[in-house]
C-alpha angles and dihedrals in degrees: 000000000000097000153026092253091063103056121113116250107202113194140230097251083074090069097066093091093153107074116356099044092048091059093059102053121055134288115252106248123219090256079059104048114086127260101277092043083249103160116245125179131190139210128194137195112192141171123251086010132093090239105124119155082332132168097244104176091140092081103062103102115262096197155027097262093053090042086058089060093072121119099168128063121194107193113188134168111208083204090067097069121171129187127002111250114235107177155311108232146148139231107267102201138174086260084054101044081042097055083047104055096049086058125096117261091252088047085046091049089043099054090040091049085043085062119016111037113085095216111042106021122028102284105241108197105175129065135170120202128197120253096223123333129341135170090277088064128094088243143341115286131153126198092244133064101248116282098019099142096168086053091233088146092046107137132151090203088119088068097039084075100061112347109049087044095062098041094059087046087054087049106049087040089057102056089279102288138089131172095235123187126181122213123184115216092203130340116244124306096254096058097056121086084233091047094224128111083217146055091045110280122164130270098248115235097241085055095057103091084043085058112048078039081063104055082050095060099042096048082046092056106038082044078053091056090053101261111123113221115218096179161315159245127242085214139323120263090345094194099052129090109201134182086246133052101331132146127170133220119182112230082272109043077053090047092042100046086049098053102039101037128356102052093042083050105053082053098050091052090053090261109113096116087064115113113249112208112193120198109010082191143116123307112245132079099336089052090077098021081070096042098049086041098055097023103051086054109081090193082056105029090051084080097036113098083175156287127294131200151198121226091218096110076098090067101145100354112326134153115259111244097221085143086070097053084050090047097051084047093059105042089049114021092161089064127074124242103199125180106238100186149329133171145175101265121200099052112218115174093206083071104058094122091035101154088208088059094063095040093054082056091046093042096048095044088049093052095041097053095046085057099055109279117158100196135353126223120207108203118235117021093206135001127176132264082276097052097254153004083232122163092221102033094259090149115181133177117249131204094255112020121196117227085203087186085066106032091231133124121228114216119203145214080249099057098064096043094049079049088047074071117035099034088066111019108079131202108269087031112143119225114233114223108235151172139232122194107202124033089228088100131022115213136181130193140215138181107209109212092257088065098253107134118214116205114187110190114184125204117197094171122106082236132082110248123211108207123191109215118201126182117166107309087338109105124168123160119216150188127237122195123229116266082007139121135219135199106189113196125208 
């Protein structure tokens, strides 16, 4: 596809997989049902097909013949369970809360049904917001006039134009609760030894009061406005130094800040049960350097829900680092890994329907959740038909654009595999240990709380693939299309 013009805009009524997509596919047949008559239902998303989010029943195997042509076996026990599921969600910021607001209100109640309803979009549950500005922000602001160290100037009336508007209308779309959590991307300029809320720089030591003190203020006044606050983020992506709002902090500057100011003083302020969230960075080695550094400590550990983590280790063409996640699980299952944010980076709008985009999604949340991953955060919700608005041309794909020229929303193949997830999987959900026999396709399981267990299987082959999936005396053999995604419910 060479142009914008071209792109395919899929609309809303897709979304309703419950009811109008399953009458148009085939009803499952008693040769298909499992051995115990238990109903099962699937739902496929496939390239170079119209299967989005679809009711597919009509490819479970209906007979013997067909059974014998599988070459997969997914064995799972719904009595070996692993980590609690806590979300799927995406990065509401101030570019997001900005494209929608330049949308008509149809176009606005379409994009917040697409993500947020449960029955007739896919049900997001999770969002992160940024504390301040951030790239992904028209411009750089803080929420105090330069060099106010006591934060009397301290207001959050730049984000009740665009941003707290649209997450109230997430919440209340969503049944009236979201599992928010705030990260900052550098505190302000005067606090940091290069006096620049960009280009990296260090929190200086005589700020650092100033700035645990800051955190507290912006969760009490966003809290004020009637958006609950779950947790929280020490600082977006600490080792890098960007062109935009960085800051760094080494493992025990992070460790260090935790322990002497942030966490007291989210008790003292009447916040401990606020979920503290160390690293927000890449997977890898410092994954688990962090982990073992805060963890390890009790004095330290005692403020620490858990770690969060990128997935841009794969920056041009590096390995994901899912042993690492793994790694960190095992070594601490009584703390949380949680997904904080990953996107598609170098926007190019010829690439809107990209298949690959949609698979990396589908790869890396497989992988993270079989290693232990409670929830998993996409980054921007929306973006428009350039990839921003961004204040240093940083410009990423999201799951849904905007062409705001149009007034038209692009929905992409990301958008339906990160859905295969969070429209069945629910908060509180377990996730069942399984095994797959063959590497042709990558699986993961859940059990929701009302018993109803939720199976996604991924093929990235050019082949169709035929499954066999056994749990317990339940036994129903599948295809899989080829470049195509399932979620089976039971």
């Amino acid at each position: 596809m060479k142009s914008i013009n071209r792109i395919i805009l899929i609309p809303i009524l897709i979304l309703q997989v419950t009811c109008c997509l399953a009458q148009k596919t085939t009803k499952t047949t008693n040769a298909s049902k499992p051995k115990n008559n238990t109903k099962i239902t699937v739902y496929t998303t496939a390239e170079n097909t119209d299967l989005r989010l679809s009711s597919s029943n009509n490819l479970i195997s209906k007979s013997s013949s067909q059974q014998k042509k599988s070459t997969v076996t997914i064995t799972l026990d719904t009595e070996k369970t692993d980590q609690t599921f806590l979300g799927i969600g995406g990065a509401i910021t101030d570019a997001s809360a900005e494209v929608f607001a330049k949308l008509s209100p149809k176009k606005q109640k379409e994009f917040l049904t697409a993500y947020y309803d449960k029955s007739k979009g896919i049900g997001y549950t999770l969002a992160r917001t940024n504390i301040h500005s951030c790239d992904f922000s028209s411009d750089s602001y803080t929420y105090v006039t330069e060099g106010d160290k006591d934060l009397k100037t301290f207001s959050i009336d730049h984000d009740k134009k665009y941003r707290i508007p649209l997450i109230k209308s997430a919440m209340e779309t969503a049944g009236g609760k979201l599992t928010l959590f705030v990260s900052p991307w550098s505190p302000p300029a005067f606090m940091k030894d290069n006096n620049d809320i960009l280009h990296g720089g260090v929190l200086l030591p005589e700020f650092a009061q100033s700035w645990a003190d800051y955190y507290v203020k912006f969760i009490n006044a966003y809290e004020k406005e009637g958006i609950p606050v779950w947790g929280l983020t020490i600082q977006n992506e600490p080792m890098a130094k960007q062109r935009w709002e960085s800051c760094i902090y080494t493992p025990e500057a992070e460790r260090d800040f935790l322990k002497n100011f942030l966490g007291p003083t989210l008790q003292k302020k009447g916040l401990g049960s606020k979920n503290v969230i160390i690293w927000d960075h890449n997977r890898g080695d410092m994954l688990t350097q962090r982990a073992n550094l805060v963890f390890s400590d009790p004095e330290v550990s005692k403020y620490a829900w858990g770690i969060g983590f990128h997935w841009y280790e794969t920056w041009n063409g590096g390995t994901p680092k899912f042993e690492a996640v793994g790694e960190v699980h095992k070594a601490f299952p009584n703390k949380n890994l949680l997904f904080t944010e990953g996107c598609i980076e170098k926007f190019d709008a010829s690439r809107f329907q990209f298949w690959g985009n949609a698979e990396r999604y589908g790869l890396n949340m497989i992988n993270d959740f079989n290693n232990g991953t409670v929830g998993w955060t996409d980054w921007n919700i929306l973006l428009d038909q350039n990839g921003g608005p961004n204040h240093v041309g940083n410009f990423c794909f999201a799951p849904i654009h905007a062409d705001i020229t149009k007034d038209e929303l692009i929905y992409t193949p990301m958008y339906y595999y990160i859905g295969h997830f969070s429209k069945f999987i629910r908060p509180n959900a377990k996730r069942i240990l399984e095994d797959v026999s063959d590497k042709k396709i990558i699986s993961t399981s859940f059990k929701n709380s009302d018993d109803k267990v939720v199976t996604i299987v991924m093929n990235q082959s050019d082949e169709e693939v035929v499954y066999t999936l056994i749990n317990h005396n339940l036994q129903n053999t599948i295809t899989i299309p080829a470049h195509a995604i399932q979620t089976i419910v039971y």
